[in-house]
C-alpha positions as CSV (number, residue, x, y, z in Angstrom):
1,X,141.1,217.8,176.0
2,X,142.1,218.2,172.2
3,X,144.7,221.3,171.8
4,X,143.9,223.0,168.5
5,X,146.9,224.6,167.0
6,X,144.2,226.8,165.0
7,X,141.7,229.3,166.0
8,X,138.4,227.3,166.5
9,X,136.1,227.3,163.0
10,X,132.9,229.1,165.6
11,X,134.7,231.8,166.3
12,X,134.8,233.3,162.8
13,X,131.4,231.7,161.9
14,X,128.2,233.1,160.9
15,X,125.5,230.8,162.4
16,X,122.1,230.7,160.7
17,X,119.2,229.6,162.4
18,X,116.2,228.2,160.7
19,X,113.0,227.3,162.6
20,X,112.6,223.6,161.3
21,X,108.5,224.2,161.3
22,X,108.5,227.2,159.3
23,X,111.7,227.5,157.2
24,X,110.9,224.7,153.9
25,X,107.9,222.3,153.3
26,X,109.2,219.9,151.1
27,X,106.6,217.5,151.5
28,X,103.0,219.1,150.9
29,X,101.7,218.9,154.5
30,X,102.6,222.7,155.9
31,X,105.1,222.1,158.0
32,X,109.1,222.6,157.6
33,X,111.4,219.4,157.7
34,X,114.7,218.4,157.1
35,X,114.6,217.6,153.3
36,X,113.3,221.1,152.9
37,X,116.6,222.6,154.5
38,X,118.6,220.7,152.1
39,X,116.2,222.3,149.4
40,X,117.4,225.7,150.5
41,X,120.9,225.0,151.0
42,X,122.0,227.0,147.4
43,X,120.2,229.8,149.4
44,X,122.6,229.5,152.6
45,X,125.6,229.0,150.6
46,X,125.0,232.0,148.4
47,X,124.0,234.3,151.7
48,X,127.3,233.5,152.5
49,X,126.8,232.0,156.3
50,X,128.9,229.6,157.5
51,X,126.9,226.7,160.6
52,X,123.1,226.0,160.6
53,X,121.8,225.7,164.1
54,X,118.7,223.3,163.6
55,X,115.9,223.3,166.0
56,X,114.3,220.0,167.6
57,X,113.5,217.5,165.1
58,X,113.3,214.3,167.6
59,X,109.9,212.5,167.8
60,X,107.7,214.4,169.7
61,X,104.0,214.8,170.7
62,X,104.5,218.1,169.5
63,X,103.1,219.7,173.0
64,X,105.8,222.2,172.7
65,X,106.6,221.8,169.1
66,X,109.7,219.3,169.4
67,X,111.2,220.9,172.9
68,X,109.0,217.8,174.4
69,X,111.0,214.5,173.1
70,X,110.3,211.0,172.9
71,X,112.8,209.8,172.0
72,X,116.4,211.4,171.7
73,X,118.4,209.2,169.0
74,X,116.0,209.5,166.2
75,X,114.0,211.5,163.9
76,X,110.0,212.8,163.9
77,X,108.4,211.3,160.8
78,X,107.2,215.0,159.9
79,X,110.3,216.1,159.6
80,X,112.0,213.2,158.0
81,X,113.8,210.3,158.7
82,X,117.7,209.2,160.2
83,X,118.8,209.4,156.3
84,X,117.8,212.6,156.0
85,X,119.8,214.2,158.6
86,X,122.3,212.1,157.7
87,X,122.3,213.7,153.9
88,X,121.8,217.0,155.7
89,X,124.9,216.9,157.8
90,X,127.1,215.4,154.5
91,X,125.9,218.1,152.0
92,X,126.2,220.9,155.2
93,X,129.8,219.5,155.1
94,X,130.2,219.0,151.1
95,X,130.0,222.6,151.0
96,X,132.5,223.4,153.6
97,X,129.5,224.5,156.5
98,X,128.5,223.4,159.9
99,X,125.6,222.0,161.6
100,X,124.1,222.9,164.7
101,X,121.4,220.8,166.9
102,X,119.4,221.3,170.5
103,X,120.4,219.4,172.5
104,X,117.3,219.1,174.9
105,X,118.4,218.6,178.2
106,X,116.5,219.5,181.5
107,X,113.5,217.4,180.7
108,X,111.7,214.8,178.2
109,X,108.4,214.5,177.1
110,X,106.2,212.3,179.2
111,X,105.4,209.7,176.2
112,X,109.4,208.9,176.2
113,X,109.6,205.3,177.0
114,X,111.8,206.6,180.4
115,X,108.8,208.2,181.8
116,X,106.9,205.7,181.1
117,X,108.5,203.1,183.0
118,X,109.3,205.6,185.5
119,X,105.8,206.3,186.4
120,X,104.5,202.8,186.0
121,X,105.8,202.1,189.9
122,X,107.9,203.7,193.1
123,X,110.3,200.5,192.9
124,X,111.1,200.5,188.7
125,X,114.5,200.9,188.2
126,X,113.9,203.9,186.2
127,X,111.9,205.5,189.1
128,X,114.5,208.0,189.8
129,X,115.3,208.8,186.3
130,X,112.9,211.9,187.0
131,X,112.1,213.9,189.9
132,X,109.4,212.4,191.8
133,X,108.8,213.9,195.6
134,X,106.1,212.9,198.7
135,X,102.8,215.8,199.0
136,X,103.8,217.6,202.1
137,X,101.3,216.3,205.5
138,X,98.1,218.4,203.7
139,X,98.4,217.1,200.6
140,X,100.4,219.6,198.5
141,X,102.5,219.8,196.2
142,X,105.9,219.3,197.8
143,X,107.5,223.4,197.2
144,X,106.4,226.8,195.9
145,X,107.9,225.9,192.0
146,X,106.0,227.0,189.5
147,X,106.1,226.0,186.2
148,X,107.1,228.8,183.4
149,X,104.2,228.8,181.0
150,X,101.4,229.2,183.2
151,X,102.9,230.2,186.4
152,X,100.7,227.3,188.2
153,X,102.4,224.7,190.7
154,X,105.4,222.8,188.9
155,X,104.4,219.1,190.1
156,X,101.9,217.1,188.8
157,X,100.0,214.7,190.9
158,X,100.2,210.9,189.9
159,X,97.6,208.8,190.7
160,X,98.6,205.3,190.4
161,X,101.9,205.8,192.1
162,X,100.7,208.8,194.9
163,X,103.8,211.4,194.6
164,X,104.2,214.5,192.5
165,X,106.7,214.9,189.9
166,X,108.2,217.7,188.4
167,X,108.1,220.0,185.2
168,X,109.5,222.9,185.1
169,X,107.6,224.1,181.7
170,X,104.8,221.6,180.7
171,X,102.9,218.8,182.8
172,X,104.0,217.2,179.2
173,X,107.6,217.7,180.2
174,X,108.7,215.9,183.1
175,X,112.3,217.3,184.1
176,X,115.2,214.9,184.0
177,X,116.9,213.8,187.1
178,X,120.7,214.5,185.9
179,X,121.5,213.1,189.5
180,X,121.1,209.7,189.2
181,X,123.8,207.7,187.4
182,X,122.3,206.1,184.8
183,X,119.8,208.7,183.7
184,X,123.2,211.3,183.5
185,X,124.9,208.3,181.3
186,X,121.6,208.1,179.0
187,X,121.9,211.4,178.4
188,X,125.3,211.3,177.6
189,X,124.9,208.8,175.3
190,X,122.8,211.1,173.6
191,X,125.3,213.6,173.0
192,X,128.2,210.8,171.4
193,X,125.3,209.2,169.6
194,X,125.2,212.5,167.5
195,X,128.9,213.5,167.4
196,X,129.4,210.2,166.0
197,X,127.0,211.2,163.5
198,X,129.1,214.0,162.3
199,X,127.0,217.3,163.8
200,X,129.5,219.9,164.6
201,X,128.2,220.9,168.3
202,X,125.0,221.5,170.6
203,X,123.1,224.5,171.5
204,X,121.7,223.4,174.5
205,X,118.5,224.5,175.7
206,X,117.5,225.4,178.8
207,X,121.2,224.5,180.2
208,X,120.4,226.0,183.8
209,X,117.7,224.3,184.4
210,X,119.8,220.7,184.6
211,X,120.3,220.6,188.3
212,X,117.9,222.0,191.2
213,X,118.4,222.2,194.9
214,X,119.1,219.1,196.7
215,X,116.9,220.8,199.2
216,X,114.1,221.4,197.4
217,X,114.0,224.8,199.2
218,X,110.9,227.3,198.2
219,X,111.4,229.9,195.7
220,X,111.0,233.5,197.3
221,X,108.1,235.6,196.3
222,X,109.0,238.5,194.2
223,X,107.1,241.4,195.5
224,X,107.5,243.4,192.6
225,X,105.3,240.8,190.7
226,X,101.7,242.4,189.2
227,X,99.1,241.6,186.7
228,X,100.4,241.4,183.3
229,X,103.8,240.3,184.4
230,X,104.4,236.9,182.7
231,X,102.6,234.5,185.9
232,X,105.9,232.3,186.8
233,X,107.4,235.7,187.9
234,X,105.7,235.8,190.9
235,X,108.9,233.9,192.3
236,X,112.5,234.1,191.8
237,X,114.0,231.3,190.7
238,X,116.7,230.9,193.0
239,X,116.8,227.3,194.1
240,X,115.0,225.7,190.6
241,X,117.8,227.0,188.2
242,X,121.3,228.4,188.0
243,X,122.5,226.9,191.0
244,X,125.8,227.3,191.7
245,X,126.3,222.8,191.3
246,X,125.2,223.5,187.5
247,X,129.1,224.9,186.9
248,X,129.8,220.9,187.3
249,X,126.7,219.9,184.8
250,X,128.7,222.3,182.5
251,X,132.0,221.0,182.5
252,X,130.8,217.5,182.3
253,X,129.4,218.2,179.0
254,X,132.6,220.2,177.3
255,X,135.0,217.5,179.0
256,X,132.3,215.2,176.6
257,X,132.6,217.2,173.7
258,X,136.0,218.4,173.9
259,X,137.2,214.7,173.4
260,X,136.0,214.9,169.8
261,X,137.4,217.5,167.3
262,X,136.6,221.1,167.2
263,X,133.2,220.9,168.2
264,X,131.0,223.8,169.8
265,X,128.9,224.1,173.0
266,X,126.2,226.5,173.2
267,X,124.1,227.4,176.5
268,X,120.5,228.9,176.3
269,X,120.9,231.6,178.9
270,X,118.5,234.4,179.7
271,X,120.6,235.6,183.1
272,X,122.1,239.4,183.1
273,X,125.4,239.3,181.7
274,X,127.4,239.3,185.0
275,X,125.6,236.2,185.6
276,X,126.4,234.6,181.8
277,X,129.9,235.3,181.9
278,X,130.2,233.0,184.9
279,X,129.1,230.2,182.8
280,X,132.1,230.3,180.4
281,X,134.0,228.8,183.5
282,X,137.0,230.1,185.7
283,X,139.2,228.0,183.2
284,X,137.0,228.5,180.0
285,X,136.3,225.3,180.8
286,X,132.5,225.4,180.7
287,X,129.9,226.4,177.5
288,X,132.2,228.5,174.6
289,X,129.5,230.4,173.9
290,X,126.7,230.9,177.1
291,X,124.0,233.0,175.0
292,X,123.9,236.5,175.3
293,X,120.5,237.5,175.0
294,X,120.7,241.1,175.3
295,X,120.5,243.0,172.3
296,X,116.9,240.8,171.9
297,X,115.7,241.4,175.4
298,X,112.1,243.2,175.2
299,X,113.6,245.8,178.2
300,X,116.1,247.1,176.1
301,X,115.9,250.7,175.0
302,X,117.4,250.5,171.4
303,X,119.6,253.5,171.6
304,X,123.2,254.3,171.2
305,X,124.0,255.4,174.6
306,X,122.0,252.1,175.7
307,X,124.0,249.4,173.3
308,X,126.9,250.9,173.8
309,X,126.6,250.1,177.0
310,X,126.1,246.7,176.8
311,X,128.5,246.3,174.3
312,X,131.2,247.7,176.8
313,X,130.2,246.3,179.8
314,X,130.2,242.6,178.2
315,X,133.9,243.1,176.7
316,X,135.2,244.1,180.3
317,X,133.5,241.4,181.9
318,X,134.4,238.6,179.4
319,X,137.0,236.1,181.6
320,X,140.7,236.1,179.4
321,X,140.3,233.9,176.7
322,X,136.8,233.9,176.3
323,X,135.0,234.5,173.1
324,X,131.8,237.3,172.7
325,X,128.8,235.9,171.3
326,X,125.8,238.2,170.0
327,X,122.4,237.8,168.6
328,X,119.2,240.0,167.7
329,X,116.5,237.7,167.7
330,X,115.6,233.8,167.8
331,X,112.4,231.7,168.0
332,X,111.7,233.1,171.7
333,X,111.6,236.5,171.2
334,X,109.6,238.5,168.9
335,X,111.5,240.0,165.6
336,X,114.1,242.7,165.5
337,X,112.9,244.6,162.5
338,X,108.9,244.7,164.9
339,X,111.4,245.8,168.2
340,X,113.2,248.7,166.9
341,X,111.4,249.1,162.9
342,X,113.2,248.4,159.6
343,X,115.6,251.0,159.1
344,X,117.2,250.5,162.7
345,X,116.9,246.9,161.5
346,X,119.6,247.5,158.6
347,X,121.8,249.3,161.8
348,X,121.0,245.9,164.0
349,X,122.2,244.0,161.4
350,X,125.6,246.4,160.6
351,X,126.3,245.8,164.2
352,X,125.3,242.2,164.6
353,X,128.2,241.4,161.7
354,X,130.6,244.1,163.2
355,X,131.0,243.6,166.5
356,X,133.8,240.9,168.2
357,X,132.3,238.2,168.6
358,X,130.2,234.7,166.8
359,X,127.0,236.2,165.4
360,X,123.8,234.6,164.9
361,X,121.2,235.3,162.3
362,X,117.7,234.1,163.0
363,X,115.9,232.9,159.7
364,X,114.0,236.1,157.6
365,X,116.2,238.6,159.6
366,X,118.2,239.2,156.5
367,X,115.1,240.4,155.0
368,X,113.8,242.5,157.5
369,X,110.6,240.4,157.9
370,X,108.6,241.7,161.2
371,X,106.4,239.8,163.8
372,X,103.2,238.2,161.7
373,X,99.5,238.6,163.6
374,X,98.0,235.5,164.6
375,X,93.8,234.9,164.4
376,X,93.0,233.7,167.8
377,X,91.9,230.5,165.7
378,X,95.4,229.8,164.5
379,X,97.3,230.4,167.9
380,X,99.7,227.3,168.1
381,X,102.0,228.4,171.0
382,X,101.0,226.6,174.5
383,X,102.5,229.4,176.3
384,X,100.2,232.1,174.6
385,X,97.5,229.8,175.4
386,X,98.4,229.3,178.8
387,X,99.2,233.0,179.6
388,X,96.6,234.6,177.1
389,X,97.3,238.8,176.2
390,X,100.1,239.6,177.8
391,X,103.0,239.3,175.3
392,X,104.5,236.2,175.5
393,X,102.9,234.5,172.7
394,X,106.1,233.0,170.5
395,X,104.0,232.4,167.2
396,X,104.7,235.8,165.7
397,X,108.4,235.2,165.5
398,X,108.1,231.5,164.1
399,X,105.9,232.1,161.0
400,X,107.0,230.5,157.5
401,X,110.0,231.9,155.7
402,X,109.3,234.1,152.9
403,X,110.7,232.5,149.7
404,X,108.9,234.5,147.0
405,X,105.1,236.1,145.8
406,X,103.1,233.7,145.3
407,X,100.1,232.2,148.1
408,X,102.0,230.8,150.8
409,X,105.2,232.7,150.3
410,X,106.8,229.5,148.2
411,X,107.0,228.1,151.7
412,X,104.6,225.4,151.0
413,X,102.4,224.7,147.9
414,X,99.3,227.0,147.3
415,X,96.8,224.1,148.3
416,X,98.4,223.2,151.4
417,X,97.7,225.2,155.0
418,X,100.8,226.2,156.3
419,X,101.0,225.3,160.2
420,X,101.1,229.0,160.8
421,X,99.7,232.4,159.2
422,X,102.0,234.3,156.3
423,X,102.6,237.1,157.3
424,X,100.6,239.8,155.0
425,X,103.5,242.0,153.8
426,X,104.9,238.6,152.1
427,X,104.7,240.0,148.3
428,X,107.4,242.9,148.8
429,X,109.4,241.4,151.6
430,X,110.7,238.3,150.3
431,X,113.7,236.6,148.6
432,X,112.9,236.4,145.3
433,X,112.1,240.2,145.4
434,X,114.9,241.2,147.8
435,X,117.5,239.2,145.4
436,X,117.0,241.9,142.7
437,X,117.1,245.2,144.8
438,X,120.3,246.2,145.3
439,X,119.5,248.2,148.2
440,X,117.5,245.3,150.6
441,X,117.9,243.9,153.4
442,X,118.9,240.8,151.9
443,X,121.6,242.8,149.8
444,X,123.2,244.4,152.8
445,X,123.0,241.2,154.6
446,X,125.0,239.6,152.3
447,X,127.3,242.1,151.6
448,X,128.2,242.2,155.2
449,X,128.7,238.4,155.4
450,X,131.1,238.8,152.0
451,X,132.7,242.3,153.6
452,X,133.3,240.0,157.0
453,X,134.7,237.2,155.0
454,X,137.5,239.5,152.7
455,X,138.5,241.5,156.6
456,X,139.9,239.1,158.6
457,X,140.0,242.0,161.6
458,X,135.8,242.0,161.5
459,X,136.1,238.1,162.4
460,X,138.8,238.0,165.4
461,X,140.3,241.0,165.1
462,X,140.4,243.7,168.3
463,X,137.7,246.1,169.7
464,X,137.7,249.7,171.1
465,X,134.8,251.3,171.7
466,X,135.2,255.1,170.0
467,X,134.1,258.4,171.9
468,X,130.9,259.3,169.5
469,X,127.8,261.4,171.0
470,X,124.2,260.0,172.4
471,X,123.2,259.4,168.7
472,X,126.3,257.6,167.2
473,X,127.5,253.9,168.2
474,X,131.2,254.2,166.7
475,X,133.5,251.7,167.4
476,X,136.9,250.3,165.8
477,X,137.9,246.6,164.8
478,X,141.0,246.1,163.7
479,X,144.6,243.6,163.7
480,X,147.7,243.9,162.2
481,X,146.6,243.6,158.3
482,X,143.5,246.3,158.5
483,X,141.8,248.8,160.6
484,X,138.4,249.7,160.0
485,X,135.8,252.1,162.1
486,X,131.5,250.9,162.0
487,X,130.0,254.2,162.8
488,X,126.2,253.5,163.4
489,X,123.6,256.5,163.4
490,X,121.0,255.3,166.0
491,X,119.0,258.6,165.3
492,X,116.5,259.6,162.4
493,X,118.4,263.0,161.8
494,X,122.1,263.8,160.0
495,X,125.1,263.1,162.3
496,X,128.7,264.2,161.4
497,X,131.3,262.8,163.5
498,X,135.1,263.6,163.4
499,X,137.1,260.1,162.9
500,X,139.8,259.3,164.8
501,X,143.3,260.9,164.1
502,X,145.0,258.2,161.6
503,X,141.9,258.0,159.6
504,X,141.4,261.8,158.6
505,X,142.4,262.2,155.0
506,X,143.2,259.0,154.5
507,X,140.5,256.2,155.1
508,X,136.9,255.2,152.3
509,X,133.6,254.0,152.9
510,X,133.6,249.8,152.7
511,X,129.8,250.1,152.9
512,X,126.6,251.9,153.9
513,X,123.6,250.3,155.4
514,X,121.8,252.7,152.3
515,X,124.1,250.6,150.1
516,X,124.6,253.3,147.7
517,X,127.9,255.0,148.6
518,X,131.6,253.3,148.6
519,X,135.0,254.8,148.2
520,X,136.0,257.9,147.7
521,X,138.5,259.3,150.3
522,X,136.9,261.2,153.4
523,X,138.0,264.0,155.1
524,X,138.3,264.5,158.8
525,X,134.5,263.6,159.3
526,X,132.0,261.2,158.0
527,X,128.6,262.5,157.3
528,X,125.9,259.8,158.3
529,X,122.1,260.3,157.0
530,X,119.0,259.3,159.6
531,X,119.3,255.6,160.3
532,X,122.8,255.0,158.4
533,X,125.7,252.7,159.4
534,X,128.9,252.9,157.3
535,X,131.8,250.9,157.7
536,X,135.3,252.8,156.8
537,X,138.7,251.6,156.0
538,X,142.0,253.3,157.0
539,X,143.9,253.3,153.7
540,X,147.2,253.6,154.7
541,X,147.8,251.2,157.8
542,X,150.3,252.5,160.8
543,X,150.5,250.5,164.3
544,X,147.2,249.3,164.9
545,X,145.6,251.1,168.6
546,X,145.7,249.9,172.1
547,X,144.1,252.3,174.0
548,X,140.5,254.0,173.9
549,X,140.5,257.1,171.4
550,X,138.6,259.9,173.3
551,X,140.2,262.6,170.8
C-alpha cells in the first residue's frame, strides 16, 4: 500500500460533476462529449473546483445512456475518441485539477463482445463470465429478483442456449460474474488500463451490486410495498446486493488502486448511513469515500432540526480515520434548488462547502438551475418509460447546461436539437447572466470555493455541532490557524442567535448567502434574515474547542 506523508489531494477537493450528454456540444449533433469539456475548462478553473468526475463515455448502445458498455478500454464515437480523453486528462492536469471516471462494474451491455461469446453456447469459455442459471422444474425463472427499472423478473430467457441470465437493471445489461477468475482479472485490467492512462481515481457505480448470494436465495417480499412505490420495491434486496462477501470485492479494488499514487475510490451507495459507513472498512481499507446520499434523498425533510441530524449522526458513526463525504444532488436524483426552492438552495450550497468533509457539486447547481419538464415526446430515460408517473423519471435532472441566452442555452448551436429539452427559465438563470450579478448563485458559489480555498480549517479542519434552535443549523469548523462559525437560517423569518463565548465582541461576517454584508465587528449575536447563511470569523484566535458548546 503507498504511505503518503501528505494529506490525500480528495480530501480538500471540490469535485465537479458534469453530465457528459448535457454539459458541452462541441460538435453540432446535440449531445455533450469530451472535446466539449475541454471547451469549458476556463469555466471550471475560474469556479474555482478542484477534480471533474466524468460520467460514462465507453461505447455503448446507449440503452441506458453509457451505464450499458461495450466495450470498457475505449471511447464512444459521440463523445470522442482515446485522444481526446487523453488531451482531457493532460490539460485537467496542466492546470493543476483532477479527473474522475465510472467505473462500471456490476454488469456490461449485452452487445460487449464478452456476452456475446458467452451466450453463443453452455461450453464457451466465457460462459461463466455472466450469471447464467437452469428455469426451476415449471419453467421459471430460477428466483424472485427483480430487476430495478421495471420491477419485472431479473433473468431473461435465452433461447438458443435454454437458461436464464441475469440483469439486475436492463435485459440490455447482463450482470457480471465477479466470481469467476478471469472475468474478475478482465475487469481488473480495466481499472490499470486507465490508471495507466493518468485518471486520478473511480467512482464506481453500482459498487454493491458486484457479488450476489452464492445461493441464489429469494428476495423477501416487502409488505409495506403499494401502488406508486417504485415496482422493484416490492422486495428487499437482501441476497441480490450488499452482501456481507462484497467487503472482499471492496478491498480488492483499493489493494488495486492503492498500488498507484494518490488515487481515489468512490462507491455509489444508496444504503442508510449505518449501513455506508461499514463500507469504508474496519481498517479504512475499503472505498475512501462510500457515497452519502442523504442530504439528496427525496424522504428528507429539509429542515434544521432534520440535517442537523444527519449531519451529527454521520460524524459519530464515521470509523477513526475516515473521511465525510457529502453531496446535494447528482444525475439520479432530481435537483436541489426543485427539492427545497432557490433561496434554501443558496443555504444547501453554504453548507455543502462548509461542512467536514469532500463535497460534490453536480453541474448547474452553482446556478441554482431547477428540474426542466419533459414533453412525453422527448422522454429519454428507460426507467421513466418503464415505470411511467410515479417520480422516478431521471430526465429532469440531466438537461443541457445553461451557458448563456441565446436558443439552446449556448449548449449547442441554434440549428441543432439538443438530446434533451432546455429548460424554460434558461434566459435569466444562466452563466453568462449569473457572471455579472454579484449576488447569484453562481457568485456565492464561487466565493465559497475561493472562501474554502484562503481557510484551510473549512477543508480538514474540526467540527462541532453548535446548540442553535429548530430554525438555525449553526455549527463550528475550526484548527489551530482559524476558527470560524456557518450559521444557516433554515426558516423564511428573522433569527438572532447568541454566538458562542470567544466570538462575542470579537469575530466579522466572511460572507452571507445574500452576498451583500462582510466585516464589521458583531456583537454577542448575529442577526440572520429569512433564508440567510453567514459564515463568521473569530478575530482574535485563543485555543481552538474540544467539546460541544451548549452555552
Amino acid at each position: 500500500m503507498t504511505v503518503m506523508s501528505h494529506s490525500p489531494w480528495w480530501k480538500s477537493a471540490v469535485i465537479y460533476q458534469p453530465y457528459l450528454r448535457s454539459f458541452q456540444d462541441s460538435n453540432g449533433d446535440g449531445i455533450g462529449d469530451i472535446p466539449g469539456i475541454i471547451q469549458q475548462l476556463d469555466y471550471l478553473e475560474w469556479l474555482g473546483i478542484d477534480a471533474v468526475w466524468v460520467t460514462p463515455f465507453y461505447p455503448s448502445p446507449m440503452a441506458d445512456f453509457g451505464y450499458d458498455v461495450s466495450d470498457h478500454t475505449n471511447i464512444d464515437p459521440v463523445f470522442g475518441t482515446l485522444a481526446d480523453i487523453d488531451s482531457l486528462i493532460q490539460q485537467l492536469h496542466d492546470r493543476n485539477l483532477k479527473i474522475l471516471i465510472d467505473f462500471v462494474a456490476a454488469h456490461s451491455s449485452d452487445r460487449h463482445q464478452w456476452f456475446i461469446e458467452s451466450r453463443s453456447s453452455r461450453s464457451h469459455p466465457k460462459r461463466d463470465w455472466y450469471i447464467w442459471k437452469d428455469p426451476k422444474p415449471d419453467g421459471s425463472p430460477p428466483n424472485n429478483w427483480l430487476g430495478r427499472f421495471d420491477g419485472l423478473s431479473a433473468w431473461e430467457w435465452d433461447d438458443k442456449t435454454e437458461q436464464y441470465y441475469l440483469h439486475s437493471f436492463l435485459k440490455e445489461q447482463p450482470d457480471i460474474n465477479w466470481r469467476n477468475p478471469d472475468a474478475k482479472q478482465a475487469m481488473l485490467d480495466v481499472l490499470h488500463f486507465w490508471l495507466q492512462r493518468g485518471v486520478d481515481g473511480f467512482r464506481v457505480d453500482a459498487a454493491y451490486r458486484a457479488f450476489k448470494d452464492l445461493e441464489f436465495r429469494d428476495n423477501p417480499v416487502n409488505p409495506d410495498w403499494h401502488p406508486g412505490m417504485e415496482p422493484s420495491d416490492r422486495l428487499f434486496e437482501v441476497f441480490s446486493k450488499n452482501i456481507p462477501e462484497i467487503h472482499d470485492f471492496n478491498r480488492m479494488l483499493r489493494t488495486l488502486v492503492d498500488g498507484y499514487d494518490d488515487r481515489l475510490l468512490i462507491a455509489e451507495l444508496y444504503k442508510s448511513l449505518e449501513e455506508i459507513v461499514k463500507h469504508y472498512g474496519s481498517n479504512n481499507d475499503e472505498f475512501h469515500l462510500p457515497l452519502n446520499s442523504e442530504l439528496m434523498s427525496s424522504d428528507l425533510q429539509w429542515s434544521a432540526e432534520s440535517v442537523r441530524e444527519i449531519v451529527d449522526r454521520y460524524e459519530r458513526l464515521l470509523p477513526e480515520g475516515a473521511w465525510p463525504n457529502w453531496t446535494l444532488g447528482n444525475h439520479d436524483k432530481h435537483r436541489v434548488a426543485s427539492r427545497i426552492g432557490i433561496s434554501q438552495a443558496k443555504i444547501g450550497m453554504m453548507l455543502l462547502l462548509t461542512l467536514r468533509g469532500t463535497p460534490t457539486i453536480y453541474y448547474g447547481e452553482e446556478l441554482g438551475m431547477e428540474d426542466a419538464w419533459i414533453p412525453s415526446e422527448h422522454i429519454q430515460d428507460p426507467w421513466e418509460k418503464k415505470a411511467p408517473g410515479i417520480g422516478v423519471g431521471r430526465d429532469p435532472e440531466r438537461t443541457p447546461m445553461l451557458w448563456d441566452d441565446s436558443a439552446n442555452a449556448g449548449f449547442c448551436s441554434e440549428s441543432v436539437q439538443p438530446w434533451l429539452p432546455i429548460a424554460h427559465d434558461y434566459s435569466s438563470i444562466n452563466v453568462k447572466s449569473q457572471k455579472h450579478d454579484s449576488r447569484s448563485c453562481l457568485s456565492l458559489t464561487r466565493a465559497l470555493l475561493r472562501l474554502r480555498r484562503q481557510q484551510p480549517a473549512l477543508q480538514l479542519g474540526d467540527y462541532i455541532s453548535l446548540y442553535s434552535s429548530p430554525q438555525l443549523f449553526c455549527y463550528r469548523r475550526f484548527n489551530e490557524e482559524s476558527d470560524l462559525v456557518v450559521a444557516l437560517n433554515f426558516s423564511s423569518e428573522y433569527q438572532e442567535w447568541t454566538l458562542p463565548v470567544e466570538f462575542r465582541n470579537q469575530s466579522t461576517v466572511l460572507l452571507s448567502t445574500f452576498m451583500d454584508r462582510r466585516g464589521g465587528k458583531l456583537g454577542h449575536s448575529i442577526e440572520l434574515r429569512g433564508n440567510e447563511g453567514a459564515i463568521v470569523q473569530r478575530s482574535h484566535q485563543s485555543q481552538s474547542p474540544h467539546t460541544e458548546d451548549k452555552r
